[in-house]
C-alpha positions in Angstrom: 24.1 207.8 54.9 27.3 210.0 56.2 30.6 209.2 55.7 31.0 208.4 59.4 28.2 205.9 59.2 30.1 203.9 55.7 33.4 204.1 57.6 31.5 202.6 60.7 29.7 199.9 58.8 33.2 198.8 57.6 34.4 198.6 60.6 32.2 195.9 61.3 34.0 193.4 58.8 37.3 194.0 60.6 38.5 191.7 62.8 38.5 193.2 66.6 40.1 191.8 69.9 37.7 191.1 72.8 38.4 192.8 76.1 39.1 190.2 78.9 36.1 188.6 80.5 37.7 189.0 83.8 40.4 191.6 84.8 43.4 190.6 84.5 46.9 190.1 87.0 50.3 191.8 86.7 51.8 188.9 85.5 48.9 188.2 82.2 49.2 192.0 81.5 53.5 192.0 81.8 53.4 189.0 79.6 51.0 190.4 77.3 52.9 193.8 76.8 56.3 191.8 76.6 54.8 190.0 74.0 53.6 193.0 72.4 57.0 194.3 72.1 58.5 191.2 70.6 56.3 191.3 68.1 56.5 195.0 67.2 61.0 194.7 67.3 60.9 191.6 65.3 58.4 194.1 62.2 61.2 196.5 63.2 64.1 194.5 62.1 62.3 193.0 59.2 63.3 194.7 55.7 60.2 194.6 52.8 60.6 192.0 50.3 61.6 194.4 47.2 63.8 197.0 49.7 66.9 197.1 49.0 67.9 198.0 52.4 66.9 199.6 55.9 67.9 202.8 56.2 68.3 205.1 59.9 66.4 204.9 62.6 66.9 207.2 65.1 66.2 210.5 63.1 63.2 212.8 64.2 60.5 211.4 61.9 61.6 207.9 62.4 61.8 208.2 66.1 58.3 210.2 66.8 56.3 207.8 64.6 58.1 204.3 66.3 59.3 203.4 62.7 62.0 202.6 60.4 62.2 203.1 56.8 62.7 200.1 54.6 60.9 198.1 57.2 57.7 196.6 57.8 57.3 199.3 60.2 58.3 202.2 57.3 55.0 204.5 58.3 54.9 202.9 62.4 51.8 204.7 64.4 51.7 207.9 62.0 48.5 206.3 60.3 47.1 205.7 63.5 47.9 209.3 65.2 46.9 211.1 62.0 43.0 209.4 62.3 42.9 210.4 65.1 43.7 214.0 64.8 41.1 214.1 61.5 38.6 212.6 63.7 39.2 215.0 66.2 39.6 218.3 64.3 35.9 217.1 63.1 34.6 216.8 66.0 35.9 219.9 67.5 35.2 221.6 64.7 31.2 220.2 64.8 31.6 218.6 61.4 31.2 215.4 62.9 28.3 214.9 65.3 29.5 212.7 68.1 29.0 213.2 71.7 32.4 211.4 72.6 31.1 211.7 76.3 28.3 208.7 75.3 29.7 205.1 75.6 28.2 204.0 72.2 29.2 207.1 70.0 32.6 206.9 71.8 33.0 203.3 70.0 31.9 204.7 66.9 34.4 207.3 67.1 37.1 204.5 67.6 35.5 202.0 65.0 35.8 205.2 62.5 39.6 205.7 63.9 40.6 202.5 62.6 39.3 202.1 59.0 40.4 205.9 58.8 44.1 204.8 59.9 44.2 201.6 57.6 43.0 203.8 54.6 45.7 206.5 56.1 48.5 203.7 55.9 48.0 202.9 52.5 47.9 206.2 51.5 51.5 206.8 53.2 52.9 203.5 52.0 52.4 204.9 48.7 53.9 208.0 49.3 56.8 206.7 51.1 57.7 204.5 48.0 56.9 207.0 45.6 58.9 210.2 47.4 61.4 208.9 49.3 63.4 206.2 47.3 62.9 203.3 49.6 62.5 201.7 46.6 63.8 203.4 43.0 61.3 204.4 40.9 63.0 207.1 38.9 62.2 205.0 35.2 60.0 205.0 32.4 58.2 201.4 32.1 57.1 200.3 28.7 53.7 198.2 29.2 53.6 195.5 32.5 57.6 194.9 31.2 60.3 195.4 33.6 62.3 199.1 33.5 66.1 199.6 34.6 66.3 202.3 37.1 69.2 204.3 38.9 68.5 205.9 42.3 70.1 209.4 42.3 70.9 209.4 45.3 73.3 206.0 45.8 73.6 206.1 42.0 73.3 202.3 41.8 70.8 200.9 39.0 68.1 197.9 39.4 65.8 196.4 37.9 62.2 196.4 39.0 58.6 195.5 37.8 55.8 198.0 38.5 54.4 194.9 40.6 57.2 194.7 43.3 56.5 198.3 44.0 53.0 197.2 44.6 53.7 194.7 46.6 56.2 196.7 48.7 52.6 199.0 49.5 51.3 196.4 50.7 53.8 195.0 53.0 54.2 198.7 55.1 50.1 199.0 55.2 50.2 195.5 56.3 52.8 196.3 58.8 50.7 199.3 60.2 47.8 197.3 60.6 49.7 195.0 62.7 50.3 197.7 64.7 47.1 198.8 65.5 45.4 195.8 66.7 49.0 195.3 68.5 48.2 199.0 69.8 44.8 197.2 70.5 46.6 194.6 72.2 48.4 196.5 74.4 45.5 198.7 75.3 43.1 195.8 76.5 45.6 193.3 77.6 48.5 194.8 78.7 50.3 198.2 80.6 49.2 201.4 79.3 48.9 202.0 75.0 50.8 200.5 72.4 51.5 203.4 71.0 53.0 204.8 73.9 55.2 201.5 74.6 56.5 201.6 71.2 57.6 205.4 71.0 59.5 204.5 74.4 60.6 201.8 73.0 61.4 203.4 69.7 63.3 206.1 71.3 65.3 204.1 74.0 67.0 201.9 71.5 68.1 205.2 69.8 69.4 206.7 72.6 71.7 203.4 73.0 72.7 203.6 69.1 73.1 207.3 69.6 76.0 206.8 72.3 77.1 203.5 70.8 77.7 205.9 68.1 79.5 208.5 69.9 81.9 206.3 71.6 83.0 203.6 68.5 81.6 205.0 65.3 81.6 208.5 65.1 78.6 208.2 61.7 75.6 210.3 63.3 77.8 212.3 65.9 81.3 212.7 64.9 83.9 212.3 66.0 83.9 209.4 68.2 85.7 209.6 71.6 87.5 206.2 70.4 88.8 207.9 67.9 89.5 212.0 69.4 91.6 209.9 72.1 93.4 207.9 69.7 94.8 210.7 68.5 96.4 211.6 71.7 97.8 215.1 72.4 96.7 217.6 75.3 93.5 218.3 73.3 92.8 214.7 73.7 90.6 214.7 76.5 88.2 217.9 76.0 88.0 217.5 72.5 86.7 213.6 74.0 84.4 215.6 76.5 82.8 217.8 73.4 82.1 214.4 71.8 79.7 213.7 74.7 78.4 216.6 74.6 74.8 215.5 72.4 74.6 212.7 75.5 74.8 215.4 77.9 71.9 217.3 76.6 70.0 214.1 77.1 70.5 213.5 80.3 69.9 217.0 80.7 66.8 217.1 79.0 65.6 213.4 81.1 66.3 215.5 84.8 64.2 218.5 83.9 61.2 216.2 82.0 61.5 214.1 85.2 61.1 217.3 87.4 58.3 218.7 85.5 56.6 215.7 85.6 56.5 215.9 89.7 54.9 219.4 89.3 51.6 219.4 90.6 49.0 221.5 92.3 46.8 219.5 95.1 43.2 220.9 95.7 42.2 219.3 99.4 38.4 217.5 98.9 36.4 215.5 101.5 34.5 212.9 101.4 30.6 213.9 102.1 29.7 211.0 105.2 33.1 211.0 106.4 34.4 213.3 108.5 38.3 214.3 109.0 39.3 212.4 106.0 40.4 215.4 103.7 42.6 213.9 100.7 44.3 216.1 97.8 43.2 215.7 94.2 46.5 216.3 92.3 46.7 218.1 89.4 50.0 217.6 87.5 51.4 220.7 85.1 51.5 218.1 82.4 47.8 218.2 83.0 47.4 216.3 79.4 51.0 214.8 79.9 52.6 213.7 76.2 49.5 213.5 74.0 49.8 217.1 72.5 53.0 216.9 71.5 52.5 213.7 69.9 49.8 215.0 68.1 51.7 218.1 67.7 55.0 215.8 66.3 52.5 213.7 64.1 50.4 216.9 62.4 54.3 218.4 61.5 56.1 215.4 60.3 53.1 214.2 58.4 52.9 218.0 56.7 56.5 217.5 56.2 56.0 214.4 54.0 52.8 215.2 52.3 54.2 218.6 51.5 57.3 217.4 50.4 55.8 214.4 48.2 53.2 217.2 46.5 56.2 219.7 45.7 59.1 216.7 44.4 58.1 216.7 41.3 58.3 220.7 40.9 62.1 220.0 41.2 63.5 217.0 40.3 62.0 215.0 37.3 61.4 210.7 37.2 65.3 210.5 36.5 65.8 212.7 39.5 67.6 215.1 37.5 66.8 218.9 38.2 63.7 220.6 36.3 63.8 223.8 34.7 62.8 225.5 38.0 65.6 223.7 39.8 68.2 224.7 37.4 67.5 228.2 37.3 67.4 228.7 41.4 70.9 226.6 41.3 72.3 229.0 38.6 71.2 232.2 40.7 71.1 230.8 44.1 68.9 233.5 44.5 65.0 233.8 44.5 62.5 235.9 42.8 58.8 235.8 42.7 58.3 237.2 39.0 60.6 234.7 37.5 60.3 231.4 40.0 56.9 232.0 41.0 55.1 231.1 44.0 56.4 227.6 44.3 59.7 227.8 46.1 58.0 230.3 48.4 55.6 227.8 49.6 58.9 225.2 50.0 62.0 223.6 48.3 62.8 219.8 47.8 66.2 219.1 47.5 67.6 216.3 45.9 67.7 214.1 49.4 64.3 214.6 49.2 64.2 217.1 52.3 62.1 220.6 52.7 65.4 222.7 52.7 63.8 226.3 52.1 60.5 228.1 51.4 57.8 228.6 54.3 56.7 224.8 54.9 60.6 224.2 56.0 60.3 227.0 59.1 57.8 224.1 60.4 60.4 221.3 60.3 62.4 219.8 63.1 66.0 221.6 63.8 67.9 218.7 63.6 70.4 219.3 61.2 71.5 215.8 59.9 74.5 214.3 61.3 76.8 215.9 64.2 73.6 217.0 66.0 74.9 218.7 69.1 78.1 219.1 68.1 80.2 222.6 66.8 78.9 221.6 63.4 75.4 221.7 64.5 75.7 225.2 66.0 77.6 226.3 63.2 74.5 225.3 61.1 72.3 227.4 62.9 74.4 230.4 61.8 73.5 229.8 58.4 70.4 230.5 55.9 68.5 228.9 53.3 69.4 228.8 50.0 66.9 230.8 48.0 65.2 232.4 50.5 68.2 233.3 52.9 65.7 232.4 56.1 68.3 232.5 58.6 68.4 229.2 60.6 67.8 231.1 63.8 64.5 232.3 62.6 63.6 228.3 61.6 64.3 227.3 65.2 62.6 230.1 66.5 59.4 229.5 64.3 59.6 225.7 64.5 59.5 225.7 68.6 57.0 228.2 68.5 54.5 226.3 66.4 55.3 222.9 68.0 54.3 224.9 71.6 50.8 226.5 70.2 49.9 223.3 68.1 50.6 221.4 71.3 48.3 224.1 73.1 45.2 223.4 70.3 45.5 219.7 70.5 45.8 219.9 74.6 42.4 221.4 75.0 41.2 219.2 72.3 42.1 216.2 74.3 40.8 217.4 77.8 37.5 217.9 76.1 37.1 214.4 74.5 39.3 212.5 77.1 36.3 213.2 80.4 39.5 215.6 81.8 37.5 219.1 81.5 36.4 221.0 84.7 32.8 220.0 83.7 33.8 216.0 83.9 36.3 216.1 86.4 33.0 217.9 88.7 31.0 215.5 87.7 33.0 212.2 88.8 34.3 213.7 92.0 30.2 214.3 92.5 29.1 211.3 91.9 31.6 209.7 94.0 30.5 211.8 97.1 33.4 213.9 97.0 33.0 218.1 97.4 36.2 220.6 98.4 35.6 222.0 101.9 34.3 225.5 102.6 32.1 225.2 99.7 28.3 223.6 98.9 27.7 220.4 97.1 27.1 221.6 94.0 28.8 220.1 90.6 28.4 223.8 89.3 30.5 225.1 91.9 33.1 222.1 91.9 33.2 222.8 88.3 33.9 227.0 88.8 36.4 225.7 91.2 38.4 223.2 89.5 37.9 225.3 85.9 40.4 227.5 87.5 43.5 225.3 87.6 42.9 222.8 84.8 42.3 225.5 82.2 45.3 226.9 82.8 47.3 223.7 83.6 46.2 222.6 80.5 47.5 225.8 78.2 50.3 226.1 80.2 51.3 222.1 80.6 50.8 222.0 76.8 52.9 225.1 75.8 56.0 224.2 77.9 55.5 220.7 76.9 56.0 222.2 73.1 58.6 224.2 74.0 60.8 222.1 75.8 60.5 219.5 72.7 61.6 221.9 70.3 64.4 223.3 72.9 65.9 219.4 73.6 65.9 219.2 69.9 67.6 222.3 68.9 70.1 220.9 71.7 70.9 218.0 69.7 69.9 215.3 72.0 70.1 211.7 71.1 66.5 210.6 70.4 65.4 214.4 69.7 64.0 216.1 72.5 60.5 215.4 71.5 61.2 211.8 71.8 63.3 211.6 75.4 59.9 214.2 76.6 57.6 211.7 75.2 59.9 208.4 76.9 60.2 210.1 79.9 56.5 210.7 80.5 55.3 207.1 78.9 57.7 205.5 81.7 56.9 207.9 84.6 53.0 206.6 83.6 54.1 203.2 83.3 55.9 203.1 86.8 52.9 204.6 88.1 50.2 201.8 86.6 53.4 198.8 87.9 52.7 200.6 91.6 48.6 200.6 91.3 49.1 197.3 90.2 51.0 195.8 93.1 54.0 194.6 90.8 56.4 196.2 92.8 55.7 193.9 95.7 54.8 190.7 93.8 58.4 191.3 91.9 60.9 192.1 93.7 63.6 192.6 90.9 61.1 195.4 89.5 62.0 197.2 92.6 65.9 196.3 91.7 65.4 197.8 88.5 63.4 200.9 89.7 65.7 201.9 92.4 63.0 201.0 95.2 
């Protein structure tokens, strides 16, 4: 037996929610998704028994993955995103022998996702306490007794048994269970995917704490325009202006996602047995709309931690003081491979626990901490690294260009396993009596035909999709670009499902709220 077939057969003692016996109306599948939502803000505001506190919330990682550390929702839907790009990798890759095309292997595939992403979320619970101080650990326990530890980051001491860090593990993989069967929820029940509704959802409420902050507080984007006019004077009002300057880029970022989203090419078809009738069948640039660059997002930030997690303890020892290889590079600030070795090439933890140098940092976000989008932030991209002395330029370069071609790989995975390949598209527009005028019926020549748009949509869709993530971030905007490019293209599919399903109409305020 395979491992496919033991992660299958364990799927069968999960618990699993029935699709609907009878479709459903708007109203079920709006209360439903509501519902949904509730559930997943109330996990978000929740802080783990054993956490000292919650920390962020609107930074890159914490955006993409719809989580928040110190929460219940610590790892959100990176479990369940990273399954699914092992699962698919093996498949595409013919390790794993599924026709994804066949109803019954198809719900193997899934059944495998999801003990995959529960074993996933454990895994990265563990990490996350271990590696990133959500809870201190840096202390030596003597038996099952109790340890005092200091965090060396707040520098405040506690006292913790080994089983309250246990117990904060299982808390987060409970948490991301919750949200897959939510995402399960969602999917059956309600509008569109959880996942999708709770990035939107995710990265709404940081766009509202991200200019909440630039108008009062001033924290993540200083200084605030409360405060710059305060201060009165001539400058008063452009230094106010400069202040809104990270907002702008998002709206900025929101028109041109909302414009590329109405790019589309229409290829005219006609119905076999009816005559005169010749419809278009759209083809967006999106063609694969969001789901590479989540992928994309979810492959980086997860390489990000894993990496960073692996390579900690190179630099910083259990008290979180520097080892010897941390010393020496702070003494030289300088980097050489016959003394330092090969480690600090491959990356460099610093004590915040971030990939600050090395080759593994070129593949992180450009987000540069606070004052994102401010002088600050472009003065930051004049810098280097500080070992290496990898100009910042040459990070942001890198970093969009790998987000655009790892968006490119996971596009053309997904046309192939979603039914959205020339072949498949041919096939349904076949069977359905549909052929495109001027040419024979022939699902071979529908399939020549159509091969020559979506291929290219789909490289194309999936680079500038990339792209313009890594561009909206370098920008600064509130949410990071990736997340406003992933909002924009959830709601735009949302509105769409809300018009199919007559909501519109049977809810007039809808329309209120749409602009309709």
């Amino acid at each position: 037996m395979g491992v496919i077939d033991i992660l299958h057969s364990l799927a069968g003692f999960l618990p699993e929610i029935k699709a609907p016996d009878k479709p459903l109306g708007s109203k079920e599948k709006l209360m439903w998704t509501g519902l949904a939502l509730v559930l997943y803000f109330l996990m978000y505001q929740t802080t783990a028994f054993g956490v000292p506190t919650i920390t962020g919330g609107v930074d890159f990682l914490q955006t993409i993955t719809a989580s928040r550390t110190g929460s219940l929702l610590t790892t959100g839907i990176g479990p369940i995103v990273l399954a699914s790009i092992f699962l698919q990798l093996f498949v595409g890759a013919g390790l794993l022998k599924l026709n994804l095309k066949d109803k019954a292997e198809r719900a193997k595939f899934l059944e495998t996702q999801k003990i995959l992403a529960i074993l996933l979320a454990l895994v990265e619970a563990t990490i996350f306490v271990m590696f990133t101080g959500i809870v201190p650990v840096q202390a030596v326990f003597t038996g099952l007794g109790e340890g005092v530890v200091v965090d060396p980051v707040s520098g405040l001491s506690h006292t913790y048994a080994p089983y309250t860090m246990a117990l904060v593990v299982l808390q987060i993989t409970l948490g991301s269970i919750l949200v897959l069967f939510l995402d399960e929820l969602v999917t059956k029940y309600g509008i569109g995917s959880g996942i999708s509704l709770f990035i939107a959802a995710g990265v709404s409420l940081s766009v509202v704490m991200g200019l909440y902050d630039i108008i009062f507080i001033g924290q993540m984007y200083p200084p605030s325009v409360v405060s710059v006019m305060a201060e009165g004077g001539a400058e008063a009002l452009p230094n106010a202006l400069l202040s809104l300057l990270p907002f702008g880029f998002t709206i900025l970022v929101f028109l041109v996602v909302v414009y590329a989203e109405s790019v589309k090419v229409e290829i005219p078809i006609a119905f076999e047995r009816v005559r005169g009738m010749v419809p278009k069948l759209p083809l967006k640039f999106f063609y694969v709309s969001n789901i590479p660059v989540i992928f994309a997002s979810a492959l980086i930030i997860n390489l990000q931690l894993f990496s960073g997690g692996i390579l900690m303890g190179q630099y910083w020892d259990a008290q979180g003081q520097p080892t010897e290889l941390a010393a020496q590079l702070a003494e030289t600030r300088n980097y050489s491979l016959e003394h330092d070795g090969i480690v600090p090439l491959i990356g460099y933890v610093d004590q915040n626990k971030q990939l600050s140098d090395g080759v593994l940092y070129l593949f992180t976000p450009i987000t540069a901490g606070a004052g994102r989008g401010t002088r600050e932030h472009w003065e930051f991209l004049n810098s280097s690294t500080p070992f290496l002395k990898i100009p910042e330029w040459v990070h942001a370069f890198v970093y969009a260009l790998g987000l655009g071609l790892i968006s490119v790989l996971f596009g053309l995975f997904w046309v192939e396993t979603a039914n959205m390949d020339a072949k498949s598209v041919a096939g349904q527009l076949s069977d359905s009596g549909l052929q495109i005028p001027g040419f024979r019926r022939d699902p071979r020549m529908l399939e020549t035909i159509l091969n020559k748009h979506i291929f290219p949509l789909t490289v194309m869709g999936s680079l500038c999709v990339g792209l313009l993530a890594a561009i909206a971030d370098l920008t600064g905007a509130i949410g990071t670009g990736t997340g406003i490019l992933l909002t924009v293209g959830i709601l735009h599919k949302m509105y769409e499902q809300l018009e199919q399903m007559k909501a519109f109409e049977m809810y007039p305020s809808f329309s209120r709220m749409f602009g309709e």
